[in-house]
VEXVOGU-691543 format. One record per atom (N, C-alpha, C, CB): residue in one letter; atom name; residue number from 1; x negated, y, z. Coordinates in nm, 3 decimals. Atoms other than C-alpha are relative to their C-alpha. Glycine has a CB too. Layout:
residues N
('a', 'CA', NUM, (X, Y, Z)),
...
END
This chain:
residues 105
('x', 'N', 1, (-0.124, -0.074, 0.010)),
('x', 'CA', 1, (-10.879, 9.605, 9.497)),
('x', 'C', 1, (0.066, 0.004, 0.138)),
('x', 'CB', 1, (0.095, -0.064, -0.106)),
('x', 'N', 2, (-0.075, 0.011, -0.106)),
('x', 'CA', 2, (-10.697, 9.702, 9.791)),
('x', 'C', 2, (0.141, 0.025, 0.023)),
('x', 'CB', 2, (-0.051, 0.058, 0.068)),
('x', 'N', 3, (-0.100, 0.046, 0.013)),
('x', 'CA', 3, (-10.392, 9.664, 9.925)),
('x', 'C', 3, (0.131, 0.179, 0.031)),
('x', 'CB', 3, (-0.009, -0.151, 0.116)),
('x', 'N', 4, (-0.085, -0.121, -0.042)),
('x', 'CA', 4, (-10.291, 10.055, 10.039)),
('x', 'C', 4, (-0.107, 0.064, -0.070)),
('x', 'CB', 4, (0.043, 0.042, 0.169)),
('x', 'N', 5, (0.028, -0.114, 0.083)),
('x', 'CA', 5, (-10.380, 10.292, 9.809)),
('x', 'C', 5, (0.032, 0.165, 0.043)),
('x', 'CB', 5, (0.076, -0.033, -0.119)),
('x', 'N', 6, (-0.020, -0.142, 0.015)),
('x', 'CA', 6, (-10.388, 10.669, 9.755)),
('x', 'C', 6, (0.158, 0.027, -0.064)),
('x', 'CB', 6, (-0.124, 0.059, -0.101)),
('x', 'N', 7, (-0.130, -0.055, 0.019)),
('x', 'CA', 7, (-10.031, 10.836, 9.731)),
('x', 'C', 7, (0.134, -0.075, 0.004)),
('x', 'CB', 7, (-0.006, 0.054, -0.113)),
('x', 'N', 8, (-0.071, 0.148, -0.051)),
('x', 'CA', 8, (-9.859, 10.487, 9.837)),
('x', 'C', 8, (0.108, 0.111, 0.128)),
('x', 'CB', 8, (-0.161, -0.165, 0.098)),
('x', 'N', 9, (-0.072, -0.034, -0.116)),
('x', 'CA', 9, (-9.575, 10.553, 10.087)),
('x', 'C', 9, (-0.023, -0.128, 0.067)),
('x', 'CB', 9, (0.154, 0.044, -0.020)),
('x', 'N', 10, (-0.009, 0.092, -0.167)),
('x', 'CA', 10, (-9.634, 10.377, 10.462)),
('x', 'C', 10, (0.052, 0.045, 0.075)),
('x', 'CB', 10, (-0.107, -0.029, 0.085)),
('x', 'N', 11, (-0.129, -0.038, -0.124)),
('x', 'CA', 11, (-9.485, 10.343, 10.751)),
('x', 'C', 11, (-0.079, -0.042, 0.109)),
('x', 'CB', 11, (0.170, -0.095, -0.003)),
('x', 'N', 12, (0.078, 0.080, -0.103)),
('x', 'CA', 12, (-9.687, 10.286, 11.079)),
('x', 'C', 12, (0.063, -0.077, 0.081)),
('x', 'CB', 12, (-0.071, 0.071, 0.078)),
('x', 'N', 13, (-0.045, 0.172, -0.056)),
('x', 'CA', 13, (-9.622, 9.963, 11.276)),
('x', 'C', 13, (-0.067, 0.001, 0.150)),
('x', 'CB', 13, (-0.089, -0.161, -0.116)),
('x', 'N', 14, (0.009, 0.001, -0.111)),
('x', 'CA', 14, (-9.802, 10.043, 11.588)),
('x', 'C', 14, (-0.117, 0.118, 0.024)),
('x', 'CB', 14, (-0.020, -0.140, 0.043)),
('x', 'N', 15, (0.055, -0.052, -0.023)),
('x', 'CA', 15, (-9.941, 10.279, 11.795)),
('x', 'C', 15, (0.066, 0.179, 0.038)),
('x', 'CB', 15, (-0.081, -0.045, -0.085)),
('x', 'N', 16, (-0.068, -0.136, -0.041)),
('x', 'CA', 16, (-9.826, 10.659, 11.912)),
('x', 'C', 16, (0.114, 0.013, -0.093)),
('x', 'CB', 16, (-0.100, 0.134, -0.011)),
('x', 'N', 17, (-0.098, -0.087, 0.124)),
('x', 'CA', 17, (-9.654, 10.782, 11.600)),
('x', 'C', 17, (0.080, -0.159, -0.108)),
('x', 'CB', 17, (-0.157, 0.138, -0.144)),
('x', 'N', 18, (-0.083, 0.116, 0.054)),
('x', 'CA', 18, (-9.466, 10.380, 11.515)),
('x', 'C', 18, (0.129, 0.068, -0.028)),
('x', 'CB', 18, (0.017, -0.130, 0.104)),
('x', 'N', 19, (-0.143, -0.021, 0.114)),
('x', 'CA', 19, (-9.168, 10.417, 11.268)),
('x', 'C', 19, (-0.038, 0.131, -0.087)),
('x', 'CB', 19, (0.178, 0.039, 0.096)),
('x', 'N', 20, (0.008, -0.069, 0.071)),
('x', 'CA', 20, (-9.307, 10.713, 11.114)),
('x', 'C', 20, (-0.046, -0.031, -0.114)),
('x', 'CB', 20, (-0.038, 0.070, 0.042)),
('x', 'N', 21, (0.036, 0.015, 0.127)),
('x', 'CA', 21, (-9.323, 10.746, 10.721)),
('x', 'C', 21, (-0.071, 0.131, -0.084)),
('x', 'CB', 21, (0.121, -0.044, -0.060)),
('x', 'N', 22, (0.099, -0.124, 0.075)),
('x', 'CA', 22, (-9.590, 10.957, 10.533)),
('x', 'C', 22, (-0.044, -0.065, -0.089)),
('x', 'CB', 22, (-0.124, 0.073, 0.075)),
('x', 'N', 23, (0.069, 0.064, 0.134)),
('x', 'CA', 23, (-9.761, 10.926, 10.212)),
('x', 'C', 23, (-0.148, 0.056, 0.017)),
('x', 'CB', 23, (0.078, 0.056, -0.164)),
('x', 'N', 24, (0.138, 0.002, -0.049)),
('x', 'CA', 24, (-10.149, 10.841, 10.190)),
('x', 'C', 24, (-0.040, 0.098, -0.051)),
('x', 'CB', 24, (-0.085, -0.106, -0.024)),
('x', 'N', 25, (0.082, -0.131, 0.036)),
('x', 'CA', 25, (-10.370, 11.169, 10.149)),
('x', 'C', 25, (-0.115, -0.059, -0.077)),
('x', 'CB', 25, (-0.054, 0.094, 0.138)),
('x', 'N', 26, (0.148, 0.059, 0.024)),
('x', 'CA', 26, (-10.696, 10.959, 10.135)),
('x', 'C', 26, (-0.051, -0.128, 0.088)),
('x', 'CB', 26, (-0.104, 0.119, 0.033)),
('x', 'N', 27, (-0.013, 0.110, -0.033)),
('x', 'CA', 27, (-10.819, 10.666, 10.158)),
('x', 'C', 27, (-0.163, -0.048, 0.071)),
('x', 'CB', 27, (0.059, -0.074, -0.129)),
('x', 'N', 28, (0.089, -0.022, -0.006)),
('x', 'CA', 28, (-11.156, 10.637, 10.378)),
('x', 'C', 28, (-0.085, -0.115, -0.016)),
('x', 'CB', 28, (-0.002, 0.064, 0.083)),
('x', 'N', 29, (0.056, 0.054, -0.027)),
('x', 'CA', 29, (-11.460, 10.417, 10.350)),
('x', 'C', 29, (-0.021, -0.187, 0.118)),
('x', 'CB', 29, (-0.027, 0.106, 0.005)),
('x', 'N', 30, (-0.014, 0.079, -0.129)),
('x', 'CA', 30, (-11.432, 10.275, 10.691)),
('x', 'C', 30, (0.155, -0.111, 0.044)),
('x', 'CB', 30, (-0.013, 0.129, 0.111)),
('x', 'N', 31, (-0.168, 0.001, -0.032)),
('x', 'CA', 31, (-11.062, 10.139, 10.679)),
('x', 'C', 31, (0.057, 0.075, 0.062)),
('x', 'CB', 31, (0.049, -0.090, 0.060)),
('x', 'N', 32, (-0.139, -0.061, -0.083)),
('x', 'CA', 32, (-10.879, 10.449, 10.780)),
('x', 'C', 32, (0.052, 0.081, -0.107)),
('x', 'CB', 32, (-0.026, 0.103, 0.153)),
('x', 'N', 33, (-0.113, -0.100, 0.096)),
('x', 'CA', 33, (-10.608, 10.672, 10.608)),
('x', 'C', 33, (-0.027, 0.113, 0.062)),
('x', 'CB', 33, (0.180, -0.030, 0.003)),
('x', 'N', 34, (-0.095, -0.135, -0.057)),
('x', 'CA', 34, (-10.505, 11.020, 10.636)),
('x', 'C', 34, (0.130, -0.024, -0.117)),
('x', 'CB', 34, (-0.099, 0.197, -0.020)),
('x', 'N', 35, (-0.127, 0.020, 0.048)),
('x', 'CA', 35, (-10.163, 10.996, 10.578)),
('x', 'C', 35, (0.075, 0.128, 0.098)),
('x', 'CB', 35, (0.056, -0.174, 0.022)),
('x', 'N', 36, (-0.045, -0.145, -0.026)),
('x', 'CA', 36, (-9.943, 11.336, 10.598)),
('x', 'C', 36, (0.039, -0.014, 0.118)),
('x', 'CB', 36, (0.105, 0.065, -0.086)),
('x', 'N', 37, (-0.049, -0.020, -0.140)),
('x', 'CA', 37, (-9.779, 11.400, 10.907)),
('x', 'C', 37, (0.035, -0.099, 0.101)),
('x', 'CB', 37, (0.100, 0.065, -0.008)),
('x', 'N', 38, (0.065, 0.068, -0.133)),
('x', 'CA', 38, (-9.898, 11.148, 11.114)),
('x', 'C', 38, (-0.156, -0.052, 0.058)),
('x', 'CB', 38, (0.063, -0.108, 0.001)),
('x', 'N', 39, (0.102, 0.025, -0.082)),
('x', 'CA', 39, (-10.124, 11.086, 11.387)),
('x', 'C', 39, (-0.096, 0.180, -0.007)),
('x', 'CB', 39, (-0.092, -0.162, -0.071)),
('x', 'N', 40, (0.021, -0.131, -0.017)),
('x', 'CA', 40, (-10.115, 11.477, 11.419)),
('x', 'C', 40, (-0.089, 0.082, 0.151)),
('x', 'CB', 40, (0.143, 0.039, -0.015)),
('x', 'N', 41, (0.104, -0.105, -0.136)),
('x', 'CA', 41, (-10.382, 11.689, 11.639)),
('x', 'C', 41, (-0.012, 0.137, 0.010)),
('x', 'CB', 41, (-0.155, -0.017, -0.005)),
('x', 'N', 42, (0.047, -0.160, -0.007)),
('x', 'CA', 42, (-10.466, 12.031, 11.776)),
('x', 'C', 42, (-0.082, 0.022, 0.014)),
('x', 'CB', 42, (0.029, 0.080, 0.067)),
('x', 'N', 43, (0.145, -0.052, 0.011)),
('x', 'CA', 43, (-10.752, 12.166, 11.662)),
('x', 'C', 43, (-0.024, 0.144, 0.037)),
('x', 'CB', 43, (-0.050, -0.015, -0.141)),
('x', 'N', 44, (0.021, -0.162, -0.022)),
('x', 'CA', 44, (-10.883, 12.488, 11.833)),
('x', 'C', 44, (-0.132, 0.034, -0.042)),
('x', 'CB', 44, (0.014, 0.051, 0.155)),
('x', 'N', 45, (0.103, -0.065, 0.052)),
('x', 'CA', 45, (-11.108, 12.691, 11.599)),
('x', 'C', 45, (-0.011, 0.118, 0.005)),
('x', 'CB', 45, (-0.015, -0.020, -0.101)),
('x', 'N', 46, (0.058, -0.129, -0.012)),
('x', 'CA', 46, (-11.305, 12.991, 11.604)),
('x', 'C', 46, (0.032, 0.081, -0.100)),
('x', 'CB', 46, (-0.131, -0.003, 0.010)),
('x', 'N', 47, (-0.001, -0.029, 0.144)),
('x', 'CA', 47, (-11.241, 13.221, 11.347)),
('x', 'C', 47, (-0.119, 0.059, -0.052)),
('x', 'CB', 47, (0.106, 0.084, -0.034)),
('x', 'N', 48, (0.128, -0.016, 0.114)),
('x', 'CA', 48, (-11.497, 13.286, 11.066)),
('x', 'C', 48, (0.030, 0.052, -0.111)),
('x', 'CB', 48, (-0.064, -0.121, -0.046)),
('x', 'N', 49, (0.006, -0.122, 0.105)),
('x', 'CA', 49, (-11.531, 13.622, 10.899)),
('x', 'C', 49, (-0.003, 0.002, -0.115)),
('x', 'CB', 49, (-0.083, 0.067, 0.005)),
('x', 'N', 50, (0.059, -0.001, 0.120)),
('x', 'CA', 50, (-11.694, 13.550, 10.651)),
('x', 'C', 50, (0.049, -0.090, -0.115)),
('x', 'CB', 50, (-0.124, -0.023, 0.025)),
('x', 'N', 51, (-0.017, 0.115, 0.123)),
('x', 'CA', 51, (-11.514, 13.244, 10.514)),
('x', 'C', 51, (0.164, 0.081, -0.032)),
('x', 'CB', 51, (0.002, -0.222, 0.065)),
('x', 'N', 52, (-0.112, -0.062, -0.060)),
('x', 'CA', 52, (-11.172, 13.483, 10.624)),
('x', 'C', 52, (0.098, -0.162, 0.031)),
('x', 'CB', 52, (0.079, 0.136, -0.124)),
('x', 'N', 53, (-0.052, 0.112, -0.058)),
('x', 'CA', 53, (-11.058, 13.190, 10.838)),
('x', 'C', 53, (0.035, 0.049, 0.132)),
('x', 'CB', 53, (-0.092, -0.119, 0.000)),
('x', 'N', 54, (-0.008, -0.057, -0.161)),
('x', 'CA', 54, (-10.863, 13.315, 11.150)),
('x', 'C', 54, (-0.022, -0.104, 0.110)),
('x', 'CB', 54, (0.150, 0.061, 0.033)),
('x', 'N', 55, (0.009, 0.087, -0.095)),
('x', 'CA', 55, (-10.902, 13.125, 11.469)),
('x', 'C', 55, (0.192, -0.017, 0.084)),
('x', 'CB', 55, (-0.142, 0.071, 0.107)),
('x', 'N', 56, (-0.114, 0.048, -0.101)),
('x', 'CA', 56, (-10.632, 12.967, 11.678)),
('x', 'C', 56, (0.028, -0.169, -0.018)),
('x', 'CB', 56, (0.155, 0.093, -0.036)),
('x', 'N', 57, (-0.043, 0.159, -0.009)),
('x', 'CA', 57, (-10.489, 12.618, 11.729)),
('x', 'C', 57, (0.083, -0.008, -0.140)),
('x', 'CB', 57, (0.109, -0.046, 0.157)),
('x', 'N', 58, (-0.095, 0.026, 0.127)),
('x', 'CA', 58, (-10.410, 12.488, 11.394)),
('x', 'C', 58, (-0.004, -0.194, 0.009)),
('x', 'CB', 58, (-0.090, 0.087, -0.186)),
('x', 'N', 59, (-0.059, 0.166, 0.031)),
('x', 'CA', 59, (-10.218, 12.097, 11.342)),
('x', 'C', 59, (-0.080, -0.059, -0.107)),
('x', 'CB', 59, (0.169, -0.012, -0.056)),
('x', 'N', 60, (0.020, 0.085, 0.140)),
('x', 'CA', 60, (-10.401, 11.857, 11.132)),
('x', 'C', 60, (0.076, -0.132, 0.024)),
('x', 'CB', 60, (-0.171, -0.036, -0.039)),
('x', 'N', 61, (0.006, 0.142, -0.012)),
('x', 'CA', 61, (-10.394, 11.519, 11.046)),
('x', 'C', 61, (-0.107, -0.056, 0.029)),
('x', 'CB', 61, (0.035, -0.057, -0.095)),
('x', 'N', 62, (0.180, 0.059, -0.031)),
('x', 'CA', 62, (-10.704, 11.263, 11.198)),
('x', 'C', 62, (0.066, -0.148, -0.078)),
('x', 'CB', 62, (-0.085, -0.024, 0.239)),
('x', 'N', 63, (0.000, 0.138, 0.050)),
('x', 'CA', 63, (-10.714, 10.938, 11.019)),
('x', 'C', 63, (0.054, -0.102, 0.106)),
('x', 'CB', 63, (-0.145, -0.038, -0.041)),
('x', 'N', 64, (-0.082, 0.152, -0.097)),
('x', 'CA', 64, (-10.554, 10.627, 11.130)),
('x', 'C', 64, (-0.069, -0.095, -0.089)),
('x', 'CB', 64, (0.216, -0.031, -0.003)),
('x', 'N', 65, (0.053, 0.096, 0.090)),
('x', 'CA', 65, (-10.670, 10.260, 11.104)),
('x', 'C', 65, (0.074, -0.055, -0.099)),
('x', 'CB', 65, (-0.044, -0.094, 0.060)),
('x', 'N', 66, (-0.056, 0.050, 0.137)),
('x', 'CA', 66, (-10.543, 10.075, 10.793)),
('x', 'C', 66, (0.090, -0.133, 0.036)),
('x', 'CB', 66, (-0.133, -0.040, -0.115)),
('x', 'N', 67, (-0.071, 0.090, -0.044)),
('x', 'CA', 67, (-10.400, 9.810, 11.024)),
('x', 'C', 67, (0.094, -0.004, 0.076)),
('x', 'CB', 67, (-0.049, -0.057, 0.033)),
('x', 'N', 68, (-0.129, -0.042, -0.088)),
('x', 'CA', 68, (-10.170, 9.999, 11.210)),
('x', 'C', 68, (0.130, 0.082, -0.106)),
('x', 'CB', 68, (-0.065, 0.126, 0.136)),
('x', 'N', 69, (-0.118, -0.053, 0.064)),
('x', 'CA', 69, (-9.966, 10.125, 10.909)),
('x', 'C', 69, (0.016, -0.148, -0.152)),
('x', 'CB', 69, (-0.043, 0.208, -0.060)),
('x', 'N', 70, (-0.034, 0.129, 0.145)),
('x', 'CA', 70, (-9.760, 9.865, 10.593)),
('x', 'C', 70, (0.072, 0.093, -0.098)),
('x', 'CB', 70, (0.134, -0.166, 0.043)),
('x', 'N', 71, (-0.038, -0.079, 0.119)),
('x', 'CA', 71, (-9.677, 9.955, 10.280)),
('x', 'C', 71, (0.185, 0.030, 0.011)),
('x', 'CB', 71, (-0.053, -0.101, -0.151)),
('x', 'N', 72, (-0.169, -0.030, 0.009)),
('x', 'CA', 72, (-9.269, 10.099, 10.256)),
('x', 'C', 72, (0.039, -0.042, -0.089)),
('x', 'CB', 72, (0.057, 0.126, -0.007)),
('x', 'N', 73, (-0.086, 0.043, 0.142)),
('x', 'CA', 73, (-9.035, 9.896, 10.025)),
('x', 'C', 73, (0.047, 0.065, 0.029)),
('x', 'CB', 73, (0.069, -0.114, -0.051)),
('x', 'N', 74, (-0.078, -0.119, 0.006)),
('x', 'CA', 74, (-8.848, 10.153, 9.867)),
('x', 'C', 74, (0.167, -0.035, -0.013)),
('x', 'CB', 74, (-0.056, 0.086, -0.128)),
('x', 'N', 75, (-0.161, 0.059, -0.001)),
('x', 'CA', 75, (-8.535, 9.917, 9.812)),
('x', 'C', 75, (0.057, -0.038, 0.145)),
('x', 'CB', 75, (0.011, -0.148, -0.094)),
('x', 'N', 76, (-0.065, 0.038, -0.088)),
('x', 'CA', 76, (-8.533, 9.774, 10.135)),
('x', 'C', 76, (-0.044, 0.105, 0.147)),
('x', 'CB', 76, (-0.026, -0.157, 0.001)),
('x', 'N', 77, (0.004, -0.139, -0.036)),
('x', 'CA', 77, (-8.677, 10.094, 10.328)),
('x', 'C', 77, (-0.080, -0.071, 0.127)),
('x', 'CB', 77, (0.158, 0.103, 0.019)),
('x', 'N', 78, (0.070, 0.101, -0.111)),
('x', 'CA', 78, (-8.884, 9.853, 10.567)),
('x', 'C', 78, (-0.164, -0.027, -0.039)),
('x', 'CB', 78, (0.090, -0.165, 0.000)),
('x', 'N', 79, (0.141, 0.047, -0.032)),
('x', 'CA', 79, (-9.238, 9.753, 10.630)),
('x', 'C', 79, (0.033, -0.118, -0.111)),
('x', 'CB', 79, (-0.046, -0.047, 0.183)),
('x', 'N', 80, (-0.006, 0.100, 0.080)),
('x', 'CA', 80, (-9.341, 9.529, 10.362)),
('x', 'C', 80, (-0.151, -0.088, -0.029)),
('x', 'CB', 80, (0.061, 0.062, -0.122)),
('x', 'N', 81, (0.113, 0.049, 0.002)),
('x', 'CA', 81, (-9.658, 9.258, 10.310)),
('x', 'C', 81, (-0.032, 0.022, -0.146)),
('x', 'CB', 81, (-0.005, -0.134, 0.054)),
('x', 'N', 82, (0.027, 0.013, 0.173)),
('x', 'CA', 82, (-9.835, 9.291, 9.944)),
('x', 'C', 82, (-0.078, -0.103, 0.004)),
('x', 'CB', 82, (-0.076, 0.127, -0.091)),
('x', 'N', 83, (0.110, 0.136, 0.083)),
('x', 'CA', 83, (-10.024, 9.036, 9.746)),
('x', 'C', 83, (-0.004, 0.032, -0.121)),
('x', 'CB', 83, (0.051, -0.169, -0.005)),
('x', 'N', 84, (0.055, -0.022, 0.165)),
('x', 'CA', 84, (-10.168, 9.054, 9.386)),
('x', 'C', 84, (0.061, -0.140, -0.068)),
('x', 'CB', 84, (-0.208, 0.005, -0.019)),
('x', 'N', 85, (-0.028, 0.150, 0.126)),
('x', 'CA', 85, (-10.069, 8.870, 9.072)),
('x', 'C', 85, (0.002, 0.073, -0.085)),
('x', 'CB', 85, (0.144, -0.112, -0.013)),
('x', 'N', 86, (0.083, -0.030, 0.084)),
('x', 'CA', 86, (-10.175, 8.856, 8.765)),
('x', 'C', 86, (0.088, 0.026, -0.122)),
('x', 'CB', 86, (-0.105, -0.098, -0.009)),
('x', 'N', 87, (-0.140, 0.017, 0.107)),
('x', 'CA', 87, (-9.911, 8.961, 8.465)),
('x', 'C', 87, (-0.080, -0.071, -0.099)),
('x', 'CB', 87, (0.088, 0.159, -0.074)),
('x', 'N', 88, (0.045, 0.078, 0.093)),
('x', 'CA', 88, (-9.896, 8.804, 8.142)),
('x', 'C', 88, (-0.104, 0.086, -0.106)),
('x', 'CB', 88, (0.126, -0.062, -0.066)),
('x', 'N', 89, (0.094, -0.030, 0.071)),
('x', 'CA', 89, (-10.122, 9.075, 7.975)),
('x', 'C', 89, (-0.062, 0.030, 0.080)),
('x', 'CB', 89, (0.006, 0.070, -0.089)),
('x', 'N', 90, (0.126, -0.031, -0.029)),
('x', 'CA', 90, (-10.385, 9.083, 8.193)),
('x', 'C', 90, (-0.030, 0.104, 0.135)),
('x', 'CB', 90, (-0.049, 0.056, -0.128)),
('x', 'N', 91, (0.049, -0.092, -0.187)),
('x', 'CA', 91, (-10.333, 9.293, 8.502)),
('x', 'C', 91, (0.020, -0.042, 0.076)),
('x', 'CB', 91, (0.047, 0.120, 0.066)),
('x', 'N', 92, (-0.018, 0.046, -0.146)),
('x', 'CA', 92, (-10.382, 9.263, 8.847)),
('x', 'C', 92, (0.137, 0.083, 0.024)),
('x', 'CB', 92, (-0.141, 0.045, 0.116)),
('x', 'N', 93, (-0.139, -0.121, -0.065)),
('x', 'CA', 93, (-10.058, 9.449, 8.992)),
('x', 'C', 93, (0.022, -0.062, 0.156)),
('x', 'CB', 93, (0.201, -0.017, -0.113)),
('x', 'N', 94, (-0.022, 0.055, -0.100)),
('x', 'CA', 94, (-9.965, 9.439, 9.346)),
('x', 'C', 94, (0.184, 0.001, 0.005)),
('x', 'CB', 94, (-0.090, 0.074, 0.113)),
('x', 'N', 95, (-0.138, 0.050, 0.003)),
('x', 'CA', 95, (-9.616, 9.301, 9.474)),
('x', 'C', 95, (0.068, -0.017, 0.131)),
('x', 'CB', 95, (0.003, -0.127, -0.066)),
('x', 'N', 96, (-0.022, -0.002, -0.072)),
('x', 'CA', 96, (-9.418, 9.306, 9.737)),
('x', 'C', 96, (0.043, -0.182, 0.045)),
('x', 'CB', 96, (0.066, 0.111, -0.008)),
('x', 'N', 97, (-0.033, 0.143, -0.061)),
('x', 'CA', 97, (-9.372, 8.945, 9.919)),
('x', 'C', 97, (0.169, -0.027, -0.002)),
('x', 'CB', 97, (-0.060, -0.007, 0.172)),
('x', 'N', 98, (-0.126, 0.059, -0.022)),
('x', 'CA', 98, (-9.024, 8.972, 10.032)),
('x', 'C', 98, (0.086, 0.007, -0.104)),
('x', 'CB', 98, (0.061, 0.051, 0.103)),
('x', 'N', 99, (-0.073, 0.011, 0.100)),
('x', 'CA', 99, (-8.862, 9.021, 9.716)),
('x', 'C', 99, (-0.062, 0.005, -0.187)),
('x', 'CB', 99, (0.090, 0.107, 0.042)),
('x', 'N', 100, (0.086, 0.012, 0.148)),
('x', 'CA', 100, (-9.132, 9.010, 9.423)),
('x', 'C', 100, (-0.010, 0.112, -0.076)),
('x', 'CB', 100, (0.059, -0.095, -0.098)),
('x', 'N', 101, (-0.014, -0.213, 0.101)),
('x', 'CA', 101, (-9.088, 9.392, 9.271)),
('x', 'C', 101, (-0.117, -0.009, 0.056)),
('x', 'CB', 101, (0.134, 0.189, 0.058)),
('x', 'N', 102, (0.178, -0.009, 0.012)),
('x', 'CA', 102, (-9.415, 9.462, 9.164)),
('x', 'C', 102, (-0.008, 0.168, 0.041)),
('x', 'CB', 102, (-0.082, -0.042, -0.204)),
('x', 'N', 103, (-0.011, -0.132, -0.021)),
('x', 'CA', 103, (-9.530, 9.783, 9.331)),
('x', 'C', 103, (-0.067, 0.069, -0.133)),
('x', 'CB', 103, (-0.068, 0.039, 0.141)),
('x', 'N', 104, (0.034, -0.068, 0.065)),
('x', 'CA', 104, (-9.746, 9.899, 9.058)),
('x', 'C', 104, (0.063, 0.005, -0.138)),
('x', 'CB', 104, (-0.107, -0.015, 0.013)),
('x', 'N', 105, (-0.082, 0.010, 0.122)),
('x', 'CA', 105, (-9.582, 9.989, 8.748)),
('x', 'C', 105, (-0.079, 0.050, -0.137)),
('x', 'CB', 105, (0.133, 0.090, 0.024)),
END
């Protein structure tokens, strides 16, 4: 189970785009995110007729590592650590450290 999920709000903690908050797109293999509007690039493509795809410089997002962004408490609007625990029927749920509100509901 991991600890940043798909559609989680983060906040990155270091690196170009620090203090920014986006929510996760996808979650890759390798430990990295795409998370919305950060760690934004310009991509210059060709355009392609056939797919009707025009060309020019279009903005994406490139993945970021999984250790440069923390999960967002939504009460206290800050970078927050998680950990798992186990409720009394039987689920894992994750939780925020500094104040125990369980993120998953």
């Amino acid at each position: 189970m991991k600890k940043i999920r798909k559609d989680d709000e983060v906040i990155v903690i270091a690196g170009r785009d620090k203090g920014k908050t986006g929510t996760v797109l996808r979650v890759q293999t390798d430990d990295r995110l795409l998370v919305s509007g950060v760690n934004m690039v310009k991509r210059h493509t060709k355009p392609n007729p056939t797919r009707g795809v025009g060309g020019g410089i279009v903005e994406k997002e490139m993945p970021i590592q999984i250790s440069n962004v923390a999960l967002l408490n939504p009460i206290t609007k800050r970078a927050d650590k998680v950990a798992f625990r186990v409720l009394e029927d039987g689920r894992k749920v994750r939780y925020f450290k500094s104040n125990n509100e369980v993120v998953d509901i």
